[in-house]
Structure formats: C-alpha cells, structure tokens
C-alpha positions as MATLAB code, in Angstrom:
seq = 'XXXXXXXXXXXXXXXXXXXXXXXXXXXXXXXXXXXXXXXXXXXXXXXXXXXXXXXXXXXXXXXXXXXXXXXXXXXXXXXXXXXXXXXXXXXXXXXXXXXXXXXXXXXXXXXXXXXX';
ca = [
     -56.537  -78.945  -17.797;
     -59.564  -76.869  -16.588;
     -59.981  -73.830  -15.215;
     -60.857  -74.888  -12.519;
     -57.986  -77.342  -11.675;
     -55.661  -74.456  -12.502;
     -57.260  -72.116   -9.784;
     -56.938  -75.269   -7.203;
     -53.172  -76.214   -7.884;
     -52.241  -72.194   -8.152;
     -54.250  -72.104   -4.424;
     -52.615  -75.029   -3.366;
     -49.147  -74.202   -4.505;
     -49.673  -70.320   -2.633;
     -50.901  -71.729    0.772;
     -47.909  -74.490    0.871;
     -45.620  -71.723    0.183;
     -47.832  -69.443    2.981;
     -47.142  -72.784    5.419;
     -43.032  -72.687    4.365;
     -42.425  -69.423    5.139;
     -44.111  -69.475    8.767;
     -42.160  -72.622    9.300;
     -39.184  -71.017    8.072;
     -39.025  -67.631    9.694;
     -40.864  -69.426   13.448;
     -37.524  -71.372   13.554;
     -35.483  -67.957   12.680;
     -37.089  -66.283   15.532;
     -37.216  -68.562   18.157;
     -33.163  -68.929   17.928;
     -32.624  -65.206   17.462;
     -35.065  -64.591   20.750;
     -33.226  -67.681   23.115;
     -30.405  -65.045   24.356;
     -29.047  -65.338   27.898;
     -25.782  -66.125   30.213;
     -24.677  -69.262   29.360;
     -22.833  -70.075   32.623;
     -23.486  -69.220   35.944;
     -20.297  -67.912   38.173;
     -17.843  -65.299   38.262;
     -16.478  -62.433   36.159;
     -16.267  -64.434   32.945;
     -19.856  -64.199   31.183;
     -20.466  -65.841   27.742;
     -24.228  -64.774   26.095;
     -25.671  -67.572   23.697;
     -28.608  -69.848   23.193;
     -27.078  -72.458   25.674;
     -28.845  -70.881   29.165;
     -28.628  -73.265   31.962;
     -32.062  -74.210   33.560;
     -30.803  -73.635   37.381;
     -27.264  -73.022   38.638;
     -25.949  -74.515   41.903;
     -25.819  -72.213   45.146;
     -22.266  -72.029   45.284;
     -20.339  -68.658   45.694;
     -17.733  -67.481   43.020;
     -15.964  -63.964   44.066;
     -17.522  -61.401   41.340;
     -21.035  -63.269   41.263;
     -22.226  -59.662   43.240;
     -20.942  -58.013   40.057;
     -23.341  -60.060   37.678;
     -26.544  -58.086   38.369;
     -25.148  -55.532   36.229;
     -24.836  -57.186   33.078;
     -26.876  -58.498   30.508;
     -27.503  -60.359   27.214;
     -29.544  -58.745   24.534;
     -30.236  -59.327   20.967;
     -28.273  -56.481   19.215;
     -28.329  -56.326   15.475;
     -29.297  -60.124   15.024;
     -26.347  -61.468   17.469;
     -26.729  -62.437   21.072;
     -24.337  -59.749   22.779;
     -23.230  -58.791   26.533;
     -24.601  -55.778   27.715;
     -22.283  -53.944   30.852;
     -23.562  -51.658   33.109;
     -20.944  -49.474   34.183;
     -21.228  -50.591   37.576;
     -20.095  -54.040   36.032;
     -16.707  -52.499   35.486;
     -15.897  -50.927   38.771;
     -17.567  -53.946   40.439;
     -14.791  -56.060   38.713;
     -12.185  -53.667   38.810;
     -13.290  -53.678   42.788;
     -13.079  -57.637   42.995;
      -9.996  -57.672   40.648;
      -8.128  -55.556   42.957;
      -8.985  -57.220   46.262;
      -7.618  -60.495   44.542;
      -3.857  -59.082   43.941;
      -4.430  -57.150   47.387;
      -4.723  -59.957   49.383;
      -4.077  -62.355   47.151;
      -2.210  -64.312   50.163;
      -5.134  -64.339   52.276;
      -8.703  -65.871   51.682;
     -11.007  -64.748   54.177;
      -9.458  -60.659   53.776;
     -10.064  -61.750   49.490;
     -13.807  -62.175   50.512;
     -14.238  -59.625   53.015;
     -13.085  -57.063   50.540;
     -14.830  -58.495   47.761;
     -17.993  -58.044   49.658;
     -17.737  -54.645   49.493;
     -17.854  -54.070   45.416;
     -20.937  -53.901   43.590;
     -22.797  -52.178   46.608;
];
C-alpha cells in the first residue's frame, strides 16, 4: 500500500471517528438538557424529560404553590428544586384541606391565601 493511501484511510478513519463522537455526545446532551415538570396540577411534581406541551386551564388547590419550584439538571439527573416558600405554601394548602375538609368553598377560600 502507498503512502499515500495510508495517509487517506488514517484521515478517513480520524474524521469518521470526529463524526461518532459529535453524534454520540449531541444525543447525550440534548437528553441531559430536556428537564422540566412533567405534569401540570397540584402539590405532587415529578421532573423528567416527559414536559407536556400545554396544560388545560383547570384549577387544582396548591397550583399557587408551583411558582416556587423548579427542575434543574443537578449532577447529571433531572431533580426538583423547592423554594422554601414551596413548603409553607403546601403546608398552608395542606392545612386548609384537614381544616375544612367538610366544606369546599371555605377549602378554596383559605387556600387562596397561601403562596401570597
């Protein structure tokens, strides 16, 4: 084999390997970076890949608390990231729910109150 042929098939063996490894680590990346709340009501978050697109206008008591919580990349793992105004928020709801647990407008006219 010449020299030449050598230089091409070491050249063309490098730049496939160049072409792998982009491929490889772009598909890495772009499922480590798609990180957000997977559903879209109440005090119950999951974080994941799975974000819904749009979530329907309907009201679940502790969707006021949600503003204070995130999801976040954290040492390679999608994770949930709590304000501390997430807890009392909760604790807030939480509490008007065994409060008033008998009585649904009172439920929502405390839980209107947490998270302010």
């Amino acid at each position: 084999m010449t020299k030449s042929k050598k230089l091409f098939y070491g050249i063309s063996a490098t730049v496939l390997l160049i072409v792998l490894a982009v491929i490889i680590f772009s598909f890495r990346s772009s499922s480590l970076h798609k990180c957000g709340i997977e559903n879209c009501h109440g005090l119950d978050i999951t974080c994941g890949p799975n974000v819904p697109k749009q979530c329907t206008m309907m009201y679940m008591l502790g969707d006021r608390c949600r503003q204070y919580v995130s999801c976040e990349i954290i040492e390679g793992r999608c994770q949930l990231v709590k304000k501390v105004e997430f807890e009392e928020c909760k604790f807030c709801v939480e509490k008007c729910l065994e409060d008033y647990k008998n009585d649904v407008v009172e439920i929502h006219r405390c839980e209107s109150e947490c998270g302010r």
